[in-house]
mmJSON file of the N, C-alpha and C atoms, coordinates in Angstrom:
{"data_MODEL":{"atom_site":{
"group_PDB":["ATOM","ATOM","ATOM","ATOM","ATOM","ATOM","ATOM","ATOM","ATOM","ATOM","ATOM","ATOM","ATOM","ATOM","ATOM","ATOM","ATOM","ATOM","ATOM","ATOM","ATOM","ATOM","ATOM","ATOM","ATOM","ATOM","ATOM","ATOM","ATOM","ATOM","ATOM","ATOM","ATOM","ATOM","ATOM","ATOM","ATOM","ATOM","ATOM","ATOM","ATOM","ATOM","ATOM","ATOM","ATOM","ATOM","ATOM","ATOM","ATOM","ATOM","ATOM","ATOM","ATOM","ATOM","ATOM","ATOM","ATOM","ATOM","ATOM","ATOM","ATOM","ATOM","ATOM","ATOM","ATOM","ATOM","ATOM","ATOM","ATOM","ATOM","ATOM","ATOM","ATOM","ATOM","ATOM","ATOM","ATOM","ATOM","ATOM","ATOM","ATOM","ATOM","ATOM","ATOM","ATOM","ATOM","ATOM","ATOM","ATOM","ATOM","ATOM","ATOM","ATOM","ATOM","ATOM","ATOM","ATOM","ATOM","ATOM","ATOM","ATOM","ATOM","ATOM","ATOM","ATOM","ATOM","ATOM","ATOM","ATOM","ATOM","ATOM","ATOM","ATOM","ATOM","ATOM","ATOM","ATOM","ATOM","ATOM","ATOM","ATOM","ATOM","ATOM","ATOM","ATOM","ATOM","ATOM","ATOM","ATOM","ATOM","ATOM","ATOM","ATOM","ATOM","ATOM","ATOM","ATOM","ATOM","ATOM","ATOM","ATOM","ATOM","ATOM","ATOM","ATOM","ATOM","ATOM","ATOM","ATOM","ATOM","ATOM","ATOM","ATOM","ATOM","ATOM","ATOM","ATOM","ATOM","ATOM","ATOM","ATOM","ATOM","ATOM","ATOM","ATOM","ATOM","ATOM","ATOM","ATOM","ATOM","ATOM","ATOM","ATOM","ATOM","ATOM","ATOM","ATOM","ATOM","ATOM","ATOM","ATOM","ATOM","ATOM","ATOM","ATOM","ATOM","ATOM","ATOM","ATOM","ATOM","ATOM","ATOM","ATOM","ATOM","ATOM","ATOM","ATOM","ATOM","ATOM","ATOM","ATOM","ATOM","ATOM","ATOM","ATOM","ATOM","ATOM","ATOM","ATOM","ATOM","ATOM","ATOM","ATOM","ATOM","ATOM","ATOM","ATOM","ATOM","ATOM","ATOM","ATOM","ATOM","ATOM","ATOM","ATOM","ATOM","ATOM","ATOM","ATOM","ATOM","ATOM","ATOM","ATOM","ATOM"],
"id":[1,2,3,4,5,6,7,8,9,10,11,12,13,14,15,16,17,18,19,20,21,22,23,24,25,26,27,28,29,30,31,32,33,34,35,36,37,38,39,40,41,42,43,44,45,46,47,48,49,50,51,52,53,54,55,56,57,58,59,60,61,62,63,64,65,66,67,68,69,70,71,72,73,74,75,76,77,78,79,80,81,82,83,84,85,86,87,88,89,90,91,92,93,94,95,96,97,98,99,100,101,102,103,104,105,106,107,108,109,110,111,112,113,114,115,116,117,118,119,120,121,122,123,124,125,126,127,128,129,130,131,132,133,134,135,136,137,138,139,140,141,142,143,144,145,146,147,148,149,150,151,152,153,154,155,156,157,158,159,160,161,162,163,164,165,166,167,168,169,170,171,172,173,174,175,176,177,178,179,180,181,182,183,184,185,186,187,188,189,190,191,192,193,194,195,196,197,198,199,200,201,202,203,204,205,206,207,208,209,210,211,212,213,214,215,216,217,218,219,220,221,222,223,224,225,226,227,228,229,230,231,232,233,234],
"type_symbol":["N","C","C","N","C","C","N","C","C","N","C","C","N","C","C","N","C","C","N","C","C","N","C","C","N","C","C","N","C","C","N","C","C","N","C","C","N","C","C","N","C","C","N","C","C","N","C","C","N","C","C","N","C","C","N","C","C","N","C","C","N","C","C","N","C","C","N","C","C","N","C","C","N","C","C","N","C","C","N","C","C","N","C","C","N","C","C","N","C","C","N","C","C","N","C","C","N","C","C","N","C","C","N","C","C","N","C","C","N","C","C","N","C","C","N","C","C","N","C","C","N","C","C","N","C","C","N","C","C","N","C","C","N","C","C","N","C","C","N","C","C","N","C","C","N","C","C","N","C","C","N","C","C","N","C","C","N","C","C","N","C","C","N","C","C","N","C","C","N","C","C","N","C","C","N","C","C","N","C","C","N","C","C","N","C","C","N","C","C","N","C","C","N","C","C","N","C","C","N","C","C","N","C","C","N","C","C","N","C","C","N","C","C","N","C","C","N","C","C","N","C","C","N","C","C","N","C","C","N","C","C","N","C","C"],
"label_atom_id":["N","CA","C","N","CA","C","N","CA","C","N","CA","C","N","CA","C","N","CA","C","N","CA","C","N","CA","C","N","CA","C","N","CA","C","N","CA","C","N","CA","C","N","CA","C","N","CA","C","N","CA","C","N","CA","C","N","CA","C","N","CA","C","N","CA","C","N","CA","C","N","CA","C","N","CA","C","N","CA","C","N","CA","C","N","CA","C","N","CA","C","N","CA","C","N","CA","C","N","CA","C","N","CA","C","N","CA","C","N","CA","C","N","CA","C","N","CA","C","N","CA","C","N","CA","C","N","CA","C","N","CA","C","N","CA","C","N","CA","C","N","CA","C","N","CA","C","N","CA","C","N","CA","C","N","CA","C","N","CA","C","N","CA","C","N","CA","C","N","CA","C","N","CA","C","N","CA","C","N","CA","C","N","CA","C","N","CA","C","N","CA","C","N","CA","C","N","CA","C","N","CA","C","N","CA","C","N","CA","C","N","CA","C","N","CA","C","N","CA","C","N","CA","C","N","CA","C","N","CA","C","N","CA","C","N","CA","C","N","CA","C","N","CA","C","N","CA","C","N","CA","C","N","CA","C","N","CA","C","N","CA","C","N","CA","C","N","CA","C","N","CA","C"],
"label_alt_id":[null,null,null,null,null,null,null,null,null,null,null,null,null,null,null,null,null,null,null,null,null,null,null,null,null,null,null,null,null,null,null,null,null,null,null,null,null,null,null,null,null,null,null,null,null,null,null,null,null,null,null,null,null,null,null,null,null,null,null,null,null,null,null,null,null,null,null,null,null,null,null,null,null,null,null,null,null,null,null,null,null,null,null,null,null,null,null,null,null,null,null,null,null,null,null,null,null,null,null,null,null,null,null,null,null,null,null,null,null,null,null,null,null,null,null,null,null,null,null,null,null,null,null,null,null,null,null,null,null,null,null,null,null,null,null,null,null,null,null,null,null,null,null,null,null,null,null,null,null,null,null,null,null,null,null,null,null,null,null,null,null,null,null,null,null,null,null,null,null,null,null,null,null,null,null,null,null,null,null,null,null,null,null,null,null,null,null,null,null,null,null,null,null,null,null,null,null,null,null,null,null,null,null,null,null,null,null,null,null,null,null,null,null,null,null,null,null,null,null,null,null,null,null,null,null,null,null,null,null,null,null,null,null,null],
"label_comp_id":["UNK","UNK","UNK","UNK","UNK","UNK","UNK","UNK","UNK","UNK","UNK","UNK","UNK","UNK","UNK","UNK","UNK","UNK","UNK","UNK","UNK","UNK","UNK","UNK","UNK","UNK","UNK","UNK","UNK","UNK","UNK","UNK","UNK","UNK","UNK","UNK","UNK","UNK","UNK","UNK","UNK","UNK","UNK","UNK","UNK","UNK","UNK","UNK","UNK","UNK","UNK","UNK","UNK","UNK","UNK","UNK","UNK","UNK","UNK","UNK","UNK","UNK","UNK","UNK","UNK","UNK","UNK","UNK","UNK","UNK","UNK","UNK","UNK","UNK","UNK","UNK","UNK","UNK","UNK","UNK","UNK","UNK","UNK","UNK","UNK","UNK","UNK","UNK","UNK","UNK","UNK","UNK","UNK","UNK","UNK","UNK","UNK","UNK","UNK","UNK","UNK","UNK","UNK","UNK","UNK","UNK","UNK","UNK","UNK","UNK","UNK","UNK","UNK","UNK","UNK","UNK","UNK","UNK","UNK","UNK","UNK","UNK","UNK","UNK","UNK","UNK","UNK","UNK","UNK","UNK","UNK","UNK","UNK","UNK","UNK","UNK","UNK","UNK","UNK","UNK","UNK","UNK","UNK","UNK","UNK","UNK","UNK","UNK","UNK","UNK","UNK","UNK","UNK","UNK","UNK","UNK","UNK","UNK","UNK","UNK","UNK","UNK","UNK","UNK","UNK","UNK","UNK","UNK","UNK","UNK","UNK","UNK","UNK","UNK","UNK","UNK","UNK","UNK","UNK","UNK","UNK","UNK","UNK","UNK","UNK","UNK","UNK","UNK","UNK","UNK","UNK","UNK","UNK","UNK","UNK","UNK","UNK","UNK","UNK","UNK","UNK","UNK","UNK","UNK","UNK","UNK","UNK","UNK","UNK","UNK","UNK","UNK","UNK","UNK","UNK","UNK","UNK","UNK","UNK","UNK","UNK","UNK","UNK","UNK","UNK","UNK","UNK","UNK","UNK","UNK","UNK","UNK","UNK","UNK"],
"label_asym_id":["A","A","A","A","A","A","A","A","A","A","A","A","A","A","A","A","A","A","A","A","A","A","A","A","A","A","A","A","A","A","A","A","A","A","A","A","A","A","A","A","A","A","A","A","A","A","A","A","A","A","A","A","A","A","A","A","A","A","A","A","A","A","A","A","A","A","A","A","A","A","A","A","A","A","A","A","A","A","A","A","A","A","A","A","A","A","A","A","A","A","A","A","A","A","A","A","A","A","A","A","A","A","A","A","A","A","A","A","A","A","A","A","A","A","A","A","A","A","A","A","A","A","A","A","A","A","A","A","A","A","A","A","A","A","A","A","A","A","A","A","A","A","A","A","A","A","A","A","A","A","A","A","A","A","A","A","A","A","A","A","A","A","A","A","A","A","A","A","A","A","A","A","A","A","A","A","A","A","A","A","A","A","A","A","A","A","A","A","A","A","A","A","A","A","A","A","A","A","A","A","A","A","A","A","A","A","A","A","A","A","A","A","A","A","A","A","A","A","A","A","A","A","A","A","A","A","A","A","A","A","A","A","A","A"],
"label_entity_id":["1","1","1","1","1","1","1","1","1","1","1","1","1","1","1","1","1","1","1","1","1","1","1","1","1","1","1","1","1","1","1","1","1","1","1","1","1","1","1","1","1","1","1","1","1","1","1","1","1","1","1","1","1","1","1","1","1","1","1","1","1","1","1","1","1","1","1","1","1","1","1","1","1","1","1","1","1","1","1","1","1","1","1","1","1","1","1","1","1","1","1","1","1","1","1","1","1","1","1","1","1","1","1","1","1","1","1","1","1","1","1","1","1","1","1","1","1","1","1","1","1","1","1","1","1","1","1","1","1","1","1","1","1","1","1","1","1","1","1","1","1","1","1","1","1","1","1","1","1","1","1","1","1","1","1","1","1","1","1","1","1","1","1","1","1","1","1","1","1","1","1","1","1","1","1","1","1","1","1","1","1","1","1","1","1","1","1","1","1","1","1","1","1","1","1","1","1","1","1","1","1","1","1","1","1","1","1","1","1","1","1","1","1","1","1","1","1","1","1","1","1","1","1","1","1","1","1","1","1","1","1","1","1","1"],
"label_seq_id":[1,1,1,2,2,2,3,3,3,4,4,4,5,5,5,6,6,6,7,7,7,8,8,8,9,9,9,10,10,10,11,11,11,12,12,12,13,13,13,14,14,14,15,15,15,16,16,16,17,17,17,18,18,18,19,19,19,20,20,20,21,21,21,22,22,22,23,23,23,24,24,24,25,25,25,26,26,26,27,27,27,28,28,28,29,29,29,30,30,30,31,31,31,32,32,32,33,33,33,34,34,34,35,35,35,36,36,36,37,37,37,38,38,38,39,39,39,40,40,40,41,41,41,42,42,42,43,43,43,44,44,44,45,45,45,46,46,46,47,47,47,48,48,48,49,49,49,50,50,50,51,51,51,52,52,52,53,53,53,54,54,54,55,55,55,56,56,56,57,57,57,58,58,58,59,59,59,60,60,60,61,61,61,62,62,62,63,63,63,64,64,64,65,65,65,66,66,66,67,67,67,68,68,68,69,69,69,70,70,70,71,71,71,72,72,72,73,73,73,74,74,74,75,75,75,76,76,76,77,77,77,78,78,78],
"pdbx_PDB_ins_code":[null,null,null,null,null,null,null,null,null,null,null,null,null,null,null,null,null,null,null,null,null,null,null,null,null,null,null,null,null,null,null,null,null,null,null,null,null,null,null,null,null,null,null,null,null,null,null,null,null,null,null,null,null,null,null,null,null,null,null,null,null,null,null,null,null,null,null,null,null,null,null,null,null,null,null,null,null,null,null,null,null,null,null,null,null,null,null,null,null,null,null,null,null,null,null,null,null,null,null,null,null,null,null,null,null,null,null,null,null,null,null,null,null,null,null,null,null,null,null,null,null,null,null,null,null,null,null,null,null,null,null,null,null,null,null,null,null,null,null,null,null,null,null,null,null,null,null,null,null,null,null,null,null,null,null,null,null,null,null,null,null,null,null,null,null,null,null,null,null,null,null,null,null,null,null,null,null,null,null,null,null,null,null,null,null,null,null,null,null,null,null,null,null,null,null,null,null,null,null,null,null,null,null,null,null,null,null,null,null,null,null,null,null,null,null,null,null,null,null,null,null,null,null,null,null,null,null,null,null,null,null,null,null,null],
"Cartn_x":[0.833,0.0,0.881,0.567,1.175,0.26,0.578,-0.377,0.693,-0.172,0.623,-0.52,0.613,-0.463,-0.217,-0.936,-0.262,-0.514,0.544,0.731,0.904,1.244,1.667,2.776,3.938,4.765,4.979,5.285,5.178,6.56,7.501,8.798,8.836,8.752,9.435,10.677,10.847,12.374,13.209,13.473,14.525,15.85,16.091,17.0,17.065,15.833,15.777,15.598,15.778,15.861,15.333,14.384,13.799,13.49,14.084,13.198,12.925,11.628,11.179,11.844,11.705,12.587,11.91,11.746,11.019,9.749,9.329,7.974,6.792,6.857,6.137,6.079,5.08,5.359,4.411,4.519,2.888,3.289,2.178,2.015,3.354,4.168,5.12,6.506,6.406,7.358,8.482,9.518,10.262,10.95,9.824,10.067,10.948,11.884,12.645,12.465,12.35,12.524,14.215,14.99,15.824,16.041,16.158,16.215,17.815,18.166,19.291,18.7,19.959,19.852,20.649,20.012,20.986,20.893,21.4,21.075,22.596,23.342,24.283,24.743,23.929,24.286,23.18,23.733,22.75,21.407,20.71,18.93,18.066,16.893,15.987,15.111,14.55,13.504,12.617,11.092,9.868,9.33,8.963,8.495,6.995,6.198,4.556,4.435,3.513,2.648,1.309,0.792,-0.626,-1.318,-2.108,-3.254,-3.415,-4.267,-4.751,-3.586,-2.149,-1.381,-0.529,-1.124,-0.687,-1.51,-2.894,-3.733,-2.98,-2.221,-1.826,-0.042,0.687,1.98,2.596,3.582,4.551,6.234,6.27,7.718,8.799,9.443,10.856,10.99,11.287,11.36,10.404,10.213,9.614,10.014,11.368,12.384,13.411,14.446,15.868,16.534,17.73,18.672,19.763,19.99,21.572,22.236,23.468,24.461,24.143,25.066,24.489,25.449,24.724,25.233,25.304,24.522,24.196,22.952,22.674,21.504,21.448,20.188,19.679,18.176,18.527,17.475,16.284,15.196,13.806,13.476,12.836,12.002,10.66,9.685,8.57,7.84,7.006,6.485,4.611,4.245,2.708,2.302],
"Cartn_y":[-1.17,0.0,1.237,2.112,3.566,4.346,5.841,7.05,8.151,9.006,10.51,11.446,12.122,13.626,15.163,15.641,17.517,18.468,19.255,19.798,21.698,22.394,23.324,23.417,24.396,24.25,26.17,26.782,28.055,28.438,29.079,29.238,30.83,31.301,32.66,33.346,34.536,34.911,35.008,33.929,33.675,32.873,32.743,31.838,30.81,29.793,28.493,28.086,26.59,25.894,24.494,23.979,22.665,21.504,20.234,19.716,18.308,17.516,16.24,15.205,13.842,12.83,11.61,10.583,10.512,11.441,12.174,12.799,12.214,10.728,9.856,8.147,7.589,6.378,5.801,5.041,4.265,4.671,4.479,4.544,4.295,2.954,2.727,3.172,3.98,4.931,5.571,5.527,6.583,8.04,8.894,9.994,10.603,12.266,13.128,14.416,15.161,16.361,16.927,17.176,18.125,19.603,20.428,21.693,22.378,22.958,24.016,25.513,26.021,27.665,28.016,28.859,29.164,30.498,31.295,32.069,32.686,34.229,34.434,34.066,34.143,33.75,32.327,32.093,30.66,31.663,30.389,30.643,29.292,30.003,28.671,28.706,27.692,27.463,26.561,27.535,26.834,25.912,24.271,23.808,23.197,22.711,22.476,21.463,21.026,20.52,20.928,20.605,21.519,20.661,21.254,20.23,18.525,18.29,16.672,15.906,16.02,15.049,15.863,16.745,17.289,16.504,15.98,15.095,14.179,13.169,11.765,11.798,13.125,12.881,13.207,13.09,13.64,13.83,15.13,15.858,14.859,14.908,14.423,15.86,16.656,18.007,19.515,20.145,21.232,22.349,22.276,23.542,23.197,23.692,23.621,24.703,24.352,25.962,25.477,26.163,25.712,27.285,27.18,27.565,28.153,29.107,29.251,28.721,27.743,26.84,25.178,25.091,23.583,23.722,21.944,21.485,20.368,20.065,18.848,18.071,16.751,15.749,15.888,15.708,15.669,14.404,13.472,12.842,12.904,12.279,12.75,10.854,10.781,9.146,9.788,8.69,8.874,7.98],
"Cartn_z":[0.0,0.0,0.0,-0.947,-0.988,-1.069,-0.333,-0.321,-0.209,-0.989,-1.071,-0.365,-0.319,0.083,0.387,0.196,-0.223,0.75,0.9,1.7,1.329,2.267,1.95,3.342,2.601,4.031,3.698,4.512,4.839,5.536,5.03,5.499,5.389,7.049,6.679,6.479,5.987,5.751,7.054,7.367,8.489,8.103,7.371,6.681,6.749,6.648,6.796,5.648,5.347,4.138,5.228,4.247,4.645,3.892,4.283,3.088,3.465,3.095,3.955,2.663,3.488,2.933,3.257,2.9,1.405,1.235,0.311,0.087,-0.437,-0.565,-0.798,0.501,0.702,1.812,2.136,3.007,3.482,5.187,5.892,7.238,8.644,7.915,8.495,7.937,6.998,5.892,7.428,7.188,8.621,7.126,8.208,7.033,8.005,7.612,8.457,7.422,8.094,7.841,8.216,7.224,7.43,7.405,8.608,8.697,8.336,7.639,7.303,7.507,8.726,8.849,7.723,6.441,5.556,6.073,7.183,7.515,7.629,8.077,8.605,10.403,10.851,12.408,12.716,14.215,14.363,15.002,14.754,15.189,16.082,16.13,16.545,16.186,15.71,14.415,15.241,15.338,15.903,15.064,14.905,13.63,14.504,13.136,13.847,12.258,12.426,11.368,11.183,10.226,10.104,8.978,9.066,7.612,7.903,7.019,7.721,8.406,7.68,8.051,9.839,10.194,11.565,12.421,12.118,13.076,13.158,12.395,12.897,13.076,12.703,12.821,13.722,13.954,14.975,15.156,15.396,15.777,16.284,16.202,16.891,18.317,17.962,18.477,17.727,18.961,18.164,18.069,18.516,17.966,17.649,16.753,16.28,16.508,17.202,17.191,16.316,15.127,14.969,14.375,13.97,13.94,12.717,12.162,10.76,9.916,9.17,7.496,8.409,9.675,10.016,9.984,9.849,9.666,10.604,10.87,11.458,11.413,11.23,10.671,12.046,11.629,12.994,12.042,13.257,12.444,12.44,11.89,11.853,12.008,13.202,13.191,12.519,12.273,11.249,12.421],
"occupancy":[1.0,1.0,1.0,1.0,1.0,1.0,1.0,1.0,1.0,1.0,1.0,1.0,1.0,1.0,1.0,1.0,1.0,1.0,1.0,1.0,1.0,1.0,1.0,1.0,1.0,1.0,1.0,1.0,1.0,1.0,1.0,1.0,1.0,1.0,1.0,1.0,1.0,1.0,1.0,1.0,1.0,1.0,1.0,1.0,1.0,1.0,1.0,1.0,1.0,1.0,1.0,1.0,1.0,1.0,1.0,1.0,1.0,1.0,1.0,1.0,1.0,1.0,1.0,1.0,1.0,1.0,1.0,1.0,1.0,1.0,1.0,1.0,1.0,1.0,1.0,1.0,1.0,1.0,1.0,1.0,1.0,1.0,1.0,1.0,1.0,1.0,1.0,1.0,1.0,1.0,1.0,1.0,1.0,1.0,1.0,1.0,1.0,1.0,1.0,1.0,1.0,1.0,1.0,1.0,1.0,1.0,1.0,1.0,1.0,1.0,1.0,1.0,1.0,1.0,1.0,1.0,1.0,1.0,1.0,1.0,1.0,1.0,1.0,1.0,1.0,1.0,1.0,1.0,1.0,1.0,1.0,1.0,1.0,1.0,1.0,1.0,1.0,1.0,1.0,1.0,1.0,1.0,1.0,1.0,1.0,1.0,1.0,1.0,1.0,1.0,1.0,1.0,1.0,1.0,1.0,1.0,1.0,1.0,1.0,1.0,1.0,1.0,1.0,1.0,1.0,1.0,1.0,1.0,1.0,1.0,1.0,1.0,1.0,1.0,1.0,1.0,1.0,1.0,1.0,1.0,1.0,1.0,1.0,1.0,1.0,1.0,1.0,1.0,1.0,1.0,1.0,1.0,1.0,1.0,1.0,1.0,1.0,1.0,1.0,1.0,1.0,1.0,1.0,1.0,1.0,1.0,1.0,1.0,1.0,1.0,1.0,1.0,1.0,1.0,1.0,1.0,1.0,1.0,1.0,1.0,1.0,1.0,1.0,1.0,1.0,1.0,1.0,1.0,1.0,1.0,1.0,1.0,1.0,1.0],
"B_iso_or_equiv":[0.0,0.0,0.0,0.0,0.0,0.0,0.0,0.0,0.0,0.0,0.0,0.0,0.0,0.0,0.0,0.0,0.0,0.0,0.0,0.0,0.0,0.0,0.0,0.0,0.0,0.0,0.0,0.0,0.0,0.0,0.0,0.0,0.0,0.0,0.0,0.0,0.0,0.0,0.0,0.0,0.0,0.0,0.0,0.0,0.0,0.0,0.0,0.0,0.0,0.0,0.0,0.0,0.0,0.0,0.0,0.0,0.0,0.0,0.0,0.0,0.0,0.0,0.0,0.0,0.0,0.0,0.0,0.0,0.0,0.0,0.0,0.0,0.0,0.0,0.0,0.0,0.0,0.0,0.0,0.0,0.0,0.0,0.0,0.0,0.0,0.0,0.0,0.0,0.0,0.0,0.0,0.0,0.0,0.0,0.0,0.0,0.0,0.0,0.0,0.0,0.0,0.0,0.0,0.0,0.0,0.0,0.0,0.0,0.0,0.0,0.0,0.0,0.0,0.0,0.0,0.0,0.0,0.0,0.0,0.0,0.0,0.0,0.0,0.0,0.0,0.0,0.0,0.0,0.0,0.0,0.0,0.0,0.0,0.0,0.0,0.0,0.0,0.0,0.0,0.0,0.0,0.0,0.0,0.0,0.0,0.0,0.0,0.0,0.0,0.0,0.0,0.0,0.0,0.0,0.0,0.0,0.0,0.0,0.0,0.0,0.0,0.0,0.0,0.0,0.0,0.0,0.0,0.0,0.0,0.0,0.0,0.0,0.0,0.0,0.0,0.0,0.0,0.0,0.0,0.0,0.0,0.0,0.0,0.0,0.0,0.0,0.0,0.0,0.0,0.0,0.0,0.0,0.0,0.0,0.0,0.0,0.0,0.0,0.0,0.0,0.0,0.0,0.0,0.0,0.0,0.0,0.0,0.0,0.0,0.0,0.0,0.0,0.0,0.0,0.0,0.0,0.0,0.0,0.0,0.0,0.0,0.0,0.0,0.0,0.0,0.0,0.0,0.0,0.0,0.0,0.0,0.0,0.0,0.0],
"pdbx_formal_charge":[null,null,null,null,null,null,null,null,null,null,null,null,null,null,null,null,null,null,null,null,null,null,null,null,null,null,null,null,null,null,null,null,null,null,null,null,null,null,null,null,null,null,null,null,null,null,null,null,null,null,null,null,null,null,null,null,null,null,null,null,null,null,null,null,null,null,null,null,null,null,null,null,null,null,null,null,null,null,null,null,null,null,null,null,null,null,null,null,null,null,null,null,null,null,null,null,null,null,null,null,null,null,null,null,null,null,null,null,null,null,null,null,null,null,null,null,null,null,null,null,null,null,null,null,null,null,null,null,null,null,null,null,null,null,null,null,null,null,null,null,null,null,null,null,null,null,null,null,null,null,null,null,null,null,null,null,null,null,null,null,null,null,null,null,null,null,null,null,null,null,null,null,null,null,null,null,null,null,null,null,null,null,null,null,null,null,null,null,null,null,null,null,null,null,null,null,null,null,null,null,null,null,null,null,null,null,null,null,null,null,null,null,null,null,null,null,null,null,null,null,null,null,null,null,null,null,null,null,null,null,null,null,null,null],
"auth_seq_id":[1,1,1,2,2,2,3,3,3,4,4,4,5,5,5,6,6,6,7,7,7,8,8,8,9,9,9,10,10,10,11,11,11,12,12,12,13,13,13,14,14,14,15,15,15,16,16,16,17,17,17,18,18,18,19,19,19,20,20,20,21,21,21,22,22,22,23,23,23,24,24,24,25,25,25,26,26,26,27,27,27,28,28,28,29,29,29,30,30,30,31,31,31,32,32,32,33,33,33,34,34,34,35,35,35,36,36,36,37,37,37,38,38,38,39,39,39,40,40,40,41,41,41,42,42,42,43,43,43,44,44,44,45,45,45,46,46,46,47,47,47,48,48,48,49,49,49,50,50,50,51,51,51,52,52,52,53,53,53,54,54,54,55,55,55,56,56,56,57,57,57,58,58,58,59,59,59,60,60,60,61,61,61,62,62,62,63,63,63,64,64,64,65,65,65,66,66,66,67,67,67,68,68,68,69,69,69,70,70,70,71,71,71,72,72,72,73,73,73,74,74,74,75,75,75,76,76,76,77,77,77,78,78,78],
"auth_comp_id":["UNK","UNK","UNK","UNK","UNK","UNK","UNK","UNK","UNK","UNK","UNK","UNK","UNK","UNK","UNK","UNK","UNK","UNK","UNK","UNK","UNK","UNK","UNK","UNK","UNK","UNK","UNK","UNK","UNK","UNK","UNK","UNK","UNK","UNK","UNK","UNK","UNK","UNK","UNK","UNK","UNK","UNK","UNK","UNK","UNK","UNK","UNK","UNK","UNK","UNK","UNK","UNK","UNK","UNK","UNK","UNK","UNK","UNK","UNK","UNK","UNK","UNK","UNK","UNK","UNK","UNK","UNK","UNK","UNK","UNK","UNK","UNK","UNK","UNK","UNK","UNK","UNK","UNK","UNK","UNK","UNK","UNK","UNK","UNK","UNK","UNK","UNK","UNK","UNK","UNK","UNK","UNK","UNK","UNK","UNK","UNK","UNK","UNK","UNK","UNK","UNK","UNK","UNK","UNK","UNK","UNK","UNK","UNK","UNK","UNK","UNK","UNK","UNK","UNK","UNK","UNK","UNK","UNK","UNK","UNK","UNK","UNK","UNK","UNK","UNK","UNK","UNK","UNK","UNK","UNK","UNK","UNK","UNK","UNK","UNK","UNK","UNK","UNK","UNK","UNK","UNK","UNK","UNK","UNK","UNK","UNK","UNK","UNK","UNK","UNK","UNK","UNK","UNK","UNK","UNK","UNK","UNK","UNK","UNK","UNK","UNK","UNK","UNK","UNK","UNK","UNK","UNK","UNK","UNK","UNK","UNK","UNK","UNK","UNK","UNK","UNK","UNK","UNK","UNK","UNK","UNK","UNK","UNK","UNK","UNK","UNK","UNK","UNK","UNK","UNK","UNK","UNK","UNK","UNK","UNK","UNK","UNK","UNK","UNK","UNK","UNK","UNK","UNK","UNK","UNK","UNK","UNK","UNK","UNK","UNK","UNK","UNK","UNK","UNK","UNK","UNK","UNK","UNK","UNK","UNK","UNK","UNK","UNK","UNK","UNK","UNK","UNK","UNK","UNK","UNK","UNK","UNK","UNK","UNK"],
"auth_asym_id":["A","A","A","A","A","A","A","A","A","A","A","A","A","A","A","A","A","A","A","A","A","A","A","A","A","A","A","A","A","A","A","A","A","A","A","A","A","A","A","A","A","A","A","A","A","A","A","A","A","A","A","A","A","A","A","A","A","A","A","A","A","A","A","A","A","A","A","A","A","A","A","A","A","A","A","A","A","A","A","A","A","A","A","A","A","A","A","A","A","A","A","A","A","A","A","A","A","A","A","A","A","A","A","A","A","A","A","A","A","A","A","A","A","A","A","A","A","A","A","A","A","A","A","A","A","A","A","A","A","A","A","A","A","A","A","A","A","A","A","A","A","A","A","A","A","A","A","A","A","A","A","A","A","A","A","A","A","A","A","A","A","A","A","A","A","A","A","A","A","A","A","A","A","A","A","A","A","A","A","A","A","A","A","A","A","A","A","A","A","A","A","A","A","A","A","A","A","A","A","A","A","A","A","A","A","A","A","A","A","A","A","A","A","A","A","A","A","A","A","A","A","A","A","A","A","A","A","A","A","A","A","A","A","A"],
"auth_atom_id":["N","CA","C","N","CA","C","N","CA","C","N","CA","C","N","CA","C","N","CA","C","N","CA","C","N","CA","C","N","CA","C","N","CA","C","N","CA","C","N","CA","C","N","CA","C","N","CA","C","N","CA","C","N","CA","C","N","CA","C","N","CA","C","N","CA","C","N","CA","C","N","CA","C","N","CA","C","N","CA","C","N","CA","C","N","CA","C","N","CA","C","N","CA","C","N","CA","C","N","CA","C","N","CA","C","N","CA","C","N","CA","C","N","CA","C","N","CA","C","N","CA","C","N","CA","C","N","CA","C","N","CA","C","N","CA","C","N","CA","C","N","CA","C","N","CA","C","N","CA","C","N","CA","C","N","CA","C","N","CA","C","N","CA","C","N","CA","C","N","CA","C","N","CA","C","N","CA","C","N","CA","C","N","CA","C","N","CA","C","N","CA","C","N","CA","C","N","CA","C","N","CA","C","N","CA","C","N","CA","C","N","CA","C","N","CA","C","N","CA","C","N","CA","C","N","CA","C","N","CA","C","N","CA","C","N","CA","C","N","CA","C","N","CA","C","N","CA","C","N","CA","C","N","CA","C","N","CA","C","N","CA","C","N","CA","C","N","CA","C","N","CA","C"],
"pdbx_PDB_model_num":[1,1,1,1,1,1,1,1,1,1,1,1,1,1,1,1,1,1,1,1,1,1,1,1,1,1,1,1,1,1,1,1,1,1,1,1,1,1,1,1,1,1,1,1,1,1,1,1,1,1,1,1,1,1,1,1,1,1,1,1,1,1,1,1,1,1,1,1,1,1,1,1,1,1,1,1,1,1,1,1,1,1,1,1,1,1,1,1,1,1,1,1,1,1,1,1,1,1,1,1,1,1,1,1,1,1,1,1,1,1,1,1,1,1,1,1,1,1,1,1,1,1,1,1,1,1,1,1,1,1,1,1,1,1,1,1,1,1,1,1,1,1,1,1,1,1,1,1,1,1,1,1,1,1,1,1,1,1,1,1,1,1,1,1,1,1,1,1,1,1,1,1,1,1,1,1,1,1,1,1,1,1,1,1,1,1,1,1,1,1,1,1,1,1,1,1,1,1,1,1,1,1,1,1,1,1,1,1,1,1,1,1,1,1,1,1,1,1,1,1,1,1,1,1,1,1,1,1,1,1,1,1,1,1]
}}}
C-alpha cells in the first residue's frame, strides 16, 4: 500500500531551508525532515505541522537551534 499527500509548508524569511525525505510512503514509511539555517548567524527554528497530516503525525522536536550553514534531521512518526 502507498499514499501521497499535499501539503503546503510556509517558510518565513529567516533563513531556513527545509526539506522532507522521502515525500512519498505508506504509514510505516520513517520519514525526516531536514532543517538548514541558511542564515548568517545561528537561530531557533519553531516547527509544527498543520493540515490533515498534523492530526496523525509527529515531531521528533519542536524547535531547532543551529548555527548558521548547520543542519539537522527531525524525524517525523505517522
Amino acid at each position: 500500500m502507498q499514499a501521497q499527500t499535499v501539503g503546503t509548508l510556509t517558510v518565513l524569511g529567516n533563513g531556513v531551508h527545509v526539506a522532507l525525505s522521502p515525500t512519498v510512503g505508506t504509514p510505516s514509511t520513517l520519514f525526516s525532515l531536514t532543517v538548514t539555517n541558511t542564515g548568517q548567524v545561528g537561530d531557533t527554528f519553531d516547527l509544527t505541522l498543520a493540515g490533515p497530516v498534523g492530526l496523525f503525525a509527529t515531531l521528533g522536536t519542536s524547535t531547532v537551534t543551529l548555527a548558521a550553514g548547520a543542519s539537522q534531521m527531525v524525524p517525523i512518526t505517522l
